[in-house]
C-alpha positions as CSV (number, residue, x, y, z in Angstrom):
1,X,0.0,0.0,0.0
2,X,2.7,2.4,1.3
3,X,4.4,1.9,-1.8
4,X,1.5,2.0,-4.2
5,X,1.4,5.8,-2.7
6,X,5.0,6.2,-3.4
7,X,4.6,5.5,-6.7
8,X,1.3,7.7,-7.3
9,X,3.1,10.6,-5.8
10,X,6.2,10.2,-8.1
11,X,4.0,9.8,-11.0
12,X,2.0,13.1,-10.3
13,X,5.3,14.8,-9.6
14,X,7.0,14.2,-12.3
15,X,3.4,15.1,-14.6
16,X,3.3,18.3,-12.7
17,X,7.0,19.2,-13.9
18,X,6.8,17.7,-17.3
19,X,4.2,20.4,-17.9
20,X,5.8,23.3,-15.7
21,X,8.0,25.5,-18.1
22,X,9.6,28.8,-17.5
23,X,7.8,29.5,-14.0
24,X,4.4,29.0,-16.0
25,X,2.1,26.0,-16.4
26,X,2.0,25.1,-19.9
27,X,-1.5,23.8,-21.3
28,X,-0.9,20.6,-23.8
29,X,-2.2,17.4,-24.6
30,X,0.6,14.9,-23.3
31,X,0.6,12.7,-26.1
32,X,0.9,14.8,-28.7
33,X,4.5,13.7,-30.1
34,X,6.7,15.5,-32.2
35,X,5.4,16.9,-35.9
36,X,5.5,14.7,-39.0
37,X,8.0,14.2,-41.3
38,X,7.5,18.0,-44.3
39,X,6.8,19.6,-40.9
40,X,8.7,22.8,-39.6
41,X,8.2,25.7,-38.1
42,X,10.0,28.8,-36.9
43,X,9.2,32.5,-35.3
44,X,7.7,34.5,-37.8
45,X,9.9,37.3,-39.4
46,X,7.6,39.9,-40.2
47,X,8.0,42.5,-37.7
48,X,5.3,43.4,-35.4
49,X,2.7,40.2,-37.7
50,X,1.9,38.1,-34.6
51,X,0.1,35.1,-35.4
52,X,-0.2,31.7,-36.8
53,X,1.0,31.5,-40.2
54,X,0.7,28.3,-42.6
55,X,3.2,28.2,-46.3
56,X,2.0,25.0,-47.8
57,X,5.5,24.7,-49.9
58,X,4.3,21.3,-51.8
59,X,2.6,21.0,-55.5
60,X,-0.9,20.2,-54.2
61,X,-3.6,22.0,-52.7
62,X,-4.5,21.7,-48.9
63,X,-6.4,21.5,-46.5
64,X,-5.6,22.9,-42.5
65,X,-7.5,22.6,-39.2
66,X,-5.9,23.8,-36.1
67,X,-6.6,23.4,-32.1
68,X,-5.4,25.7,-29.4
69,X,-6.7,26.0,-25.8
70,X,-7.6,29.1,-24.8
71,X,-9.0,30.3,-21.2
72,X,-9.3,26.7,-20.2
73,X,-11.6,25.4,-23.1
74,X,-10.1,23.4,-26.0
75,X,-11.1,24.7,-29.9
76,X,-10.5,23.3,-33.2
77,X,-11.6,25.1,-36.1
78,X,-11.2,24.2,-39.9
79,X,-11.0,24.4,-43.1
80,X,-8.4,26.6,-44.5
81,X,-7.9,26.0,-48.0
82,X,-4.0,26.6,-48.7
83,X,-2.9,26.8,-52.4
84,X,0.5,25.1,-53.7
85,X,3.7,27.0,-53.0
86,X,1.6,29.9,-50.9
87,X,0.7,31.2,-47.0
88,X,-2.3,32.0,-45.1
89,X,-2.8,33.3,-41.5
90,X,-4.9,30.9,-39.7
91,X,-4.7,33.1,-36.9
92,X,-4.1,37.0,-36.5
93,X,-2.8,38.4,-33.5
94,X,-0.5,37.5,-30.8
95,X,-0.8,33.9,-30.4
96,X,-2.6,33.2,-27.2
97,X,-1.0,29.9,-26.5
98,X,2.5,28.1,-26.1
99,X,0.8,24.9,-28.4
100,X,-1.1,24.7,-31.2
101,X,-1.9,21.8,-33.3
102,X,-2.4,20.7,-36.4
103,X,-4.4,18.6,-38.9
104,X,-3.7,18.8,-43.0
105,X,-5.2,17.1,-46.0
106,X,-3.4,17.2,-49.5
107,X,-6.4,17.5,-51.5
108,X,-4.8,16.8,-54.7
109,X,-2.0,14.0,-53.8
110,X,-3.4,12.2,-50.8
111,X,-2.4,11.9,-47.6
112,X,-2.0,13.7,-44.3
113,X,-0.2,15.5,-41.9
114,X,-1.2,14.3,-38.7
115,X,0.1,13.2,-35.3
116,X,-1.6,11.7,-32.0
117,X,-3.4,14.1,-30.3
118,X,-6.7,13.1,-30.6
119,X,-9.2,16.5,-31.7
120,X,-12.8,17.0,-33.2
121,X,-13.6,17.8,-36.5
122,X,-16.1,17.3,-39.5
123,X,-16.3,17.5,-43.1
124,X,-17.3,21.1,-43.4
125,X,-16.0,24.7,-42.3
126,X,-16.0,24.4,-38.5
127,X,-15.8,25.4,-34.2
128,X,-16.2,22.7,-32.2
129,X,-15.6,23.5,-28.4
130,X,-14.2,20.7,-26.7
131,X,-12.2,17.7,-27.3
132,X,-13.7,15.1,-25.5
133,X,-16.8,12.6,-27.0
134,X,-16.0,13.5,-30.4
135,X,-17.4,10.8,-32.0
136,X,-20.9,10.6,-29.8
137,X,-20.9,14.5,-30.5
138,X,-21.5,14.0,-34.1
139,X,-18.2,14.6,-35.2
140,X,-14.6,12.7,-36.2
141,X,-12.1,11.8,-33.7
142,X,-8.7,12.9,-35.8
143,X,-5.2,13.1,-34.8
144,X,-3.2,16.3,-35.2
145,X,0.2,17.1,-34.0
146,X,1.8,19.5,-31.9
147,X,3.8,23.0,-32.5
148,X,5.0,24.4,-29.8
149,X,5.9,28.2,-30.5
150,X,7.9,28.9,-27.7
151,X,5.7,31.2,-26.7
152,X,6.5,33.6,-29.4
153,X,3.8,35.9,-30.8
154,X,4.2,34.8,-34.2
155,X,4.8,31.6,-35.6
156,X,4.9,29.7,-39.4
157,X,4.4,26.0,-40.0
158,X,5.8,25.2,-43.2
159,X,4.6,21.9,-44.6
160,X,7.0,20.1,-47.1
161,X,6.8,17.0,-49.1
162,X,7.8,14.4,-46.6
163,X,11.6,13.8,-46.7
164,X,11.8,17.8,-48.0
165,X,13.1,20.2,-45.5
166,X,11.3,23.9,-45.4
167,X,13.1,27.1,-44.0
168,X,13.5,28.0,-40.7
169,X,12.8,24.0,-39.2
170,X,13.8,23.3,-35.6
């Protein structure tokens, strides 16, 4: 028993540090891994453009839904439609979190970018308000995967063709 305690302790210790950074508790889903293989990312260089940037540097056309959590409620919103070889702002602004995360279709190729933190979405232009019960809510359960920003107030994703490298990766 004593050392079933131990153990519990440890365990909610070491969760409480893994998501303490920089004197601040960080918000993130846990199992989110690291981003996909024509994934980087880097502070944006526009001066004063705060945001979320996206440059789809591939041949097709895509596809982009994003999650953030924001005064304690999780959000994913979609779609943005990206053309080849171009960038949108998903969002303008200071970016009001330390991770975001993200879900892309090609549209024209196939495939995904995607990782494993599990998000609503649905086939058409969305907000969905929580991430929980996706599926008994009516929508898809779909993996997307982290970026963490390092709390900058402006970020670009670059996506790439897998085994490309974009500008600026980390």
């Amino acid at each position: 028993m004593t050392a079933s305690i131990v153990l519990l302790a440890a365990v909610a210790t070491g969760a409480f540090f893994m998501l303490r950074q920089g004197g601040t508790a960080e918000i993130r889903l846990l199992e989110a891994g690291a981003a996909p293989a024509g994934v980087s990312g880097s502070l944006t260089a526009e001066s004063g453009a705060g945001g979320l940037r996206l440059c789809n540097k591939t041949p097709s056309r895509v596809g982009i839904a994003i999650g953030y959590k924001e005064d304690r409620r999780w959000t994913t919103e979609g779609w943005w439609n990206v053309d080849a070889s171009s960038c949108e702002t998903l969002m303008a602004g200071p970016l009001v979190s330390r991770f975001y995360y993200v879900y892309a279709i090609d549209y024209d190729q196939g495939g995904t970018w995607g990782g494993k933190a599990a998000m609503c979405t649905r086939d058409k232009m969305f907000t969905i308000h929580g991430i929980e019960d996706c599926v008994a809510r009516g929508f898809e359960r779909t993996g997307f995967f982290e970026v963490d920003t390092g709390e900058q107030r402006s970020w670009t994703v670059q996506l790439t063709e897998p085994g490309e490298t974009g500008t600026g990766g980390r």
